[in-house]
N, C-alpha and C positions, 0 to 999 in steps of 0.2 A: 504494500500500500504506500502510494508516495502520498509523502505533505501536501496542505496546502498552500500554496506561497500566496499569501496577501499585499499587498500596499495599502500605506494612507497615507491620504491626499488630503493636508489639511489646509484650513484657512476660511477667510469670511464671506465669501463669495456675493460679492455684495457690489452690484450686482452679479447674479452668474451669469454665465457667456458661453459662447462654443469653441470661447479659449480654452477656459477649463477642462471642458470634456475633451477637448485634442490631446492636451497635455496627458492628462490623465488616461488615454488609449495608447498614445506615444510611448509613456513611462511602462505602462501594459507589458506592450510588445515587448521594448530594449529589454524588460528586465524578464519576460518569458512569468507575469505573474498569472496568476487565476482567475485573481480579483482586485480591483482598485475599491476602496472606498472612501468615499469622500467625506471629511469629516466638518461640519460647519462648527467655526471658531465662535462662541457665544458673548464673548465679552473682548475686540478685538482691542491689543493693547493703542494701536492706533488712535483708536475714536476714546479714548477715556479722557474723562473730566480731570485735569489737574488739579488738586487740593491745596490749596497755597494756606 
C-alpha cells in the first residue's frame, strides 16, 4: 500500500482566482502529489489592526 502524498496550499485567498488553482495543479504535478488542499488563512497577519 503506498502513502498518500498530500500538499497544503495555504493563504487568504482573498480574493480567489485561477491563479490559485494553476498554482496549486502546477505544484500537483512537479511534486507527483495526490492531493493539494487549500487551506484559507483566517486571520491574515497582513490585514491586522495594529494596537498602539
Amino acid at each position: 500500500m503506498t502513502p498518500t502524498r498530500i500538499g497544503l496550499f495555504g493563504g487568504t485567498f482573498d480574493p480567489p482566482h485561477v491563479g490559485h488553482l494553476v498554482t496549486a495543479v502546477n505544484v500537483r504535478h512537479a511534486l507527483e502529489l495526490d492531493v493539494v488542499i487549500l487551506m484559507v488563512a483566517n486571520d491574515p497577519w497582513q490585514r491586522r489592526r495594529r494596537v498602539t
